[in-house]
N, C-alpha and C positions, 0 to 999 in steps of 0.2 A: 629331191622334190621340195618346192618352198611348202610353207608350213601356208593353211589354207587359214585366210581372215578370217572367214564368216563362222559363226558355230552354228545359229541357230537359237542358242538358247534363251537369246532376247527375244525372240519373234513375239511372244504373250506380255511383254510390257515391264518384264522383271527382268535384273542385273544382279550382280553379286559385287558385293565390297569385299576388301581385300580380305581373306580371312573365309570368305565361304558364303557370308548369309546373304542372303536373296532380300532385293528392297525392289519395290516400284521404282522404276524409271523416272517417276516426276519424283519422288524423295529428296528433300531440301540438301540432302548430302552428297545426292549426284548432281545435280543442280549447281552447287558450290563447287565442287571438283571440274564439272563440266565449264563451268564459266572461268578457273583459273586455267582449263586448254583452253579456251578462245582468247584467252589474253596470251598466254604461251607461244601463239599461231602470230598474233599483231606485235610483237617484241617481235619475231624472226621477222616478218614485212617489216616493221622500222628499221630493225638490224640492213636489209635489203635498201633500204632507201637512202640511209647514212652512212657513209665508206669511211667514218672516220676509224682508225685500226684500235684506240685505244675506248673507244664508245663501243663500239663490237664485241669487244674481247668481255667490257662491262656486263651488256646486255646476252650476253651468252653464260657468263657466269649468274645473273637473274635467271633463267630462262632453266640453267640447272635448280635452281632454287624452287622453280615455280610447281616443277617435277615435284620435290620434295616436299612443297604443300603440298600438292595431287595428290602422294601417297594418304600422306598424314591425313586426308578429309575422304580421301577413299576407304578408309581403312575401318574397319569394324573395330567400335577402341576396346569393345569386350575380347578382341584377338588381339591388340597391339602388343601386350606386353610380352607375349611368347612368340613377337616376330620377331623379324630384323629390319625395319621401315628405316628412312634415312629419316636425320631430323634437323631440323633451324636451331640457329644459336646466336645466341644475344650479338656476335660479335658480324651475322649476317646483317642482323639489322644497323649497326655502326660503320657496316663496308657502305652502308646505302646514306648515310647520313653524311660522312666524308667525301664520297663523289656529289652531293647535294651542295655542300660547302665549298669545293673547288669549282666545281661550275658558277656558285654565285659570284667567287670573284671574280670573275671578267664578265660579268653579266650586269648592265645597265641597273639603276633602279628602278624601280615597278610602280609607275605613278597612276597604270589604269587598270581595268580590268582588260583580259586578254584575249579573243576569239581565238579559236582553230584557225586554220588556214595560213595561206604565204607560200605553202612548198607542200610539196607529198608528205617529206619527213617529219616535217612540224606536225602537219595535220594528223598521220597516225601514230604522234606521241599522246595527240589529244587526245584519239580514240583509246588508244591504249589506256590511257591514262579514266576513262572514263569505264571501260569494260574492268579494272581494277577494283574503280569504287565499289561497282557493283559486286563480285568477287569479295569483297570484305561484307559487305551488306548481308549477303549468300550466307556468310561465314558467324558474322554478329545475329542471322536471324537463327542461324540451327542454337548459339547459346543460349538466346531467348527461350528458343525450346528445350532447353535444358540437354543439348545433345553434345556431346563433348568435341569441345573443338581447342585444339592447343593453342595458350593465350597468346602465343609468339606468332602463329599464323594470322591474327587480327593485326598486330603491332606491323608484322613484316611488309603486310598488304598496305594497312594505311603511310605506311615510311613510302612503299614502293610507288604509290601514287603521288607522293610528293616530288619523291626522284623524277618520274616523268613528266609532270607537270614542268619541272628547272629543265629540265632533259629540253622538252618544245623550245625553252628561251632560246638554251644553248645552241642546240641546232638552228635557228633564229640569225643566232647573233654568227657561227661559225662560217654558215654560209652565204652572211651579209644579206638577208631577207629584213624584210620593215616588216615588226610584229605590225599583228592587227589588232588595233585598238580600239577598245568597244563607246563609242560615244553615245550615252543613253540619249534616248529622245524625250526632251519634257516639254509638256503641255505647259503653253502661254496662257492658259484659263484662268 
């Protein structure tokens, strides 16, 4: 018999972090977890839109990663130390700075600023790329509150938005798409 999804025990508006304690649903710390699944969700729709095998294999090896924030921002940090949670390493963030770098080299120079759009997969690198910012935002606002968030999960988030942002060129450039170019409008006044 499959194991039954629902419990219940959210039904009054409370959740449990990993570790046992109960927070409100709206809690900056679900909030932040919650928002690194909906990025989690738009990487696998991008993964879906871009067939390239070596960009897939990338963004499935993020997507493990993103998990491993989830945990880490799930996690009651008052339980962390007597768990076993997975954790980021300085050298996740340098896999993400290296694919950031090879992709620049075959990627035009950047002489405008860049809208969304052109193709499905451009566009929801944009998105993704924007549901990220916010996920570190999430993340920078719980330290504000002085709520313990590891400082690699800031770093990882803001690396991994930049990845997606070259990520939109590339895919751009791969599949011979004319980025879209933002021509501001100014007043002849």
């Amino acid at each position: 018999m499959a194991l039954k999804i629902y419990t219940k025990t959210g039904d009054l508006g409370k959740t449990s972090l990993i570790g046992g304690t109960k927070v409100p649903k709206s809690h900056i710390r679900i909030d932040s977890y919650g928002t690194v699944d909906e990025l989690n969700s738009y990487i696998g729709l991008l993964s879906d839109y871009f067939n390239e095998p070596n960009t897939r294999n990338i963004l499935k090896e993020i997507q493990d990663r993103l998990f491993t924030v989830g945990s880490s921002l799930a996690c009651d940090p008052e339980m962390e130390p007597s768990m076993k949670i997975p954790d980021l390493k300085e050298g996740d963030i340098n896999f993400l700075e290296q694919e950031i770098d090879k992709m620049n080299e075959v990627l035009p120079k950047m002489n405008n600023f860049i809208l969304p759009g052109g193709h499905h997969a451009v566009s929801t690198a944009h998105v993704a790329r924007c549901v990220c910012r916010r996920a570190e935002r999430c993340s920078v606002n719980m330290q504000e509150h002085e709520l313990f968030v590891d400082p690699l999960v800031i770093k990882y988030l803001n690396r991994l938005s930049d990845y997606l942002f070259v990520l939109s060129r590339y895919i751009s450039h791969s599949l011979k798409v004319e980025e879209v170019k933002w021509n501001p409008r100014i007043s002849s006044n």
